[in-house]
C-alpha positions, -999 to +999 in steps of 0.1 A: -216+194-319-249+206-320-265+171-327-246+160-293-255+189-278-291+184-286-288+147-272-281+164-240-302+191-237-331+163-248-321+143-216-319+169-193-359+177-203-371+148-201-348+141-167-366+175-154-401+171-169-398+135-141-392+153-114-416+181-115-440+161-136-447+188-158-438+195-195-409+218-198-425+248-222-393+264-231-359+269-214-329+295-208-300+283-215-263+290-202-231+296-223-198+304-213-187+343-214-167+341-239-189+323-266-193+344-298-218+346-324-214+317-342-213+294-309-244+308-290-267+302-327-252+268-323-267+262-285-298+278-298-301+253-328-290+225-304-318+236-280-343+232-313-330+197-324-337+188-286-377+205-293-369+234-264-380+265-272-353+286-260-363+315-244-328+330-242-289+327-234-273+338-203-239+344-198-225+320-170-212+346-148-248+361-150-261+335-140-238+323-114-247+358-097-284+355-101-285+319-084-268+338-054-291+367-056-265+392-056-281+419-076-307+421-044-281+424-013-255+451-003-268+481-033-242+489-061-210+469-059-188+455-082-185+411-090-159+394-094-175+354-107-149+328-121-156+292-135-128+271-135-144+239-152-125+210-174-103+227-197-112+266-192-110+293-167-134+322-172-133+354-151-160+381-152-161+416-135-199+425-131-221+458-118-245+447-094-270+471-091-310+475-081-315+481-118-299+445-127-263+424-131-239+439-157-210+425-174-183+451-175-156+425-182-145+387-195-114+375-200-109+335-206-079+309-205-083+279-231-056+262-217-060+260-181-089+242-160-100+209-142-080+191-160-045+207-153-056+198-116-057+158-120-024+161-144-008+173-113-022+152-093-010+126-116+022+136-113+024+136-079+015+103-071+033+090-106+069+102-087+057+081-055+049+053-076+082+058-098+098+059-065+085+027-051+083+001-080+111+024-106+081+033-136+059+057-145+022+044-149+015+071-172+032+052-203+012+025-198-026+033-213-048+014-188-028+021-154-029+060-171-065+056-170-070+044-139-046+070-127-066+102-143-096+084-122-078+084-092-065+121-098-100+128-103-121+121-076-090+128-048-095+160-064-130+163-054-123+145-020-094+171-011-118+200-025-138+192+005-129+219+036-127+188+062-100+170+038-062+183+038-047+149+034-052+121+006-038+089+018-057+060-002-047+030-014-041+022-052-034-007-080-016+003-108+000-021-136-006-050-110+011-030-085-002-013-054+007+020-036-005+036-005-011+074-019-005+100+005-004+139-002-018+172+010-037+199-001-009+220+004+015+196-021-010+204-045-013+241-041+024+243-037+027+222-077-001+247-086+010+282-075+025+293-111-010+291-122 
């Protein structure tokens, strides 16, 4: 992992040091909130193998907060930051004060994220196909593929505020299907989470 990692971390440099045309003297580095010990020496040594001195961690709540400056608006108040991203959910509770952002609390689901999102989404539009030509493209590998693709980005598409309606055409196993749900389907599917 930290070989990959490094791989990465090595891109993203060289990616940066492009566009500002500069060298990149050292970097801070974000890990999730719930990383222990073990895991942020591994982001550090990954940040090494990639030749970046790193400077520091921060947790991604922190930094979330910072980005939006909210240690500097409104005096003492209390955060609350969460990350939803591929496969985790992360919640943080932090102190915003004049003196700095505080953590006061993490907690972390490993089994719930981004992905959860397109296998209901895949579901969904696995029933309308089921319903129309009488299978289920997830047991077949490649239509299953192209399904999690399609999940995928009508995820992102119905994220958008302007978009409560998906209603795209799709090929499947040879077979094609006008799509059509709604943002609220999907929060509907999604409400015991």
């Amino acid at each position: 992992p930290e070989a990959i990692s490094a791989l990465v971390l090595r891109k993203l440099k060289e990616d940066a040091e492009a566009a500002c045309s500069e060298s990149i003297t050292g970097a801070v580095i974000t890990v999730p909130a719930n990383f222990n010990d073990a895991q942020r020496q591994a982001t550090i040594n990954a940040g090494r193998l990639a030749g970046i001195p790193v400077l520091g961690l921060v947790e991604e709540p922190l930094a979330a907060a910072t980005f939006f400056g909210l240690n500097t608006k409104g005096g003492e108040r209390l955060i609350f930051v969460f990350d939803i991203g591929g496969g985790t959910l992360d919640a943080t509770i932090l102190s915003a004060t004049p003196d700095g952002l505080y953590a006061i609390a993490t907690e972390g689901a490993d089994n719930i994220g981004g992905k959860n999102f397109d296998e209901l989404i895949m579901g969904l539009v696995a029933d309308q196909f089921r319903g129309q030509h009488g299978f289920d493209p997830r047991n077949d590998a490649e239509a299953a593929q192209r399904l999690r693709l399609f999940a995928t980005q009508s995820k992102i598409a119905l994220s958008e505020p302007a978009n409560n309606v998906i209603s795209k055409p799709l090929i499947l196993a040879g077979k094609s299907l006008r799509v059509t749900y709604s943002r609220a389907q999907v929060e509907a599917a999604a409400e015991p989470w």
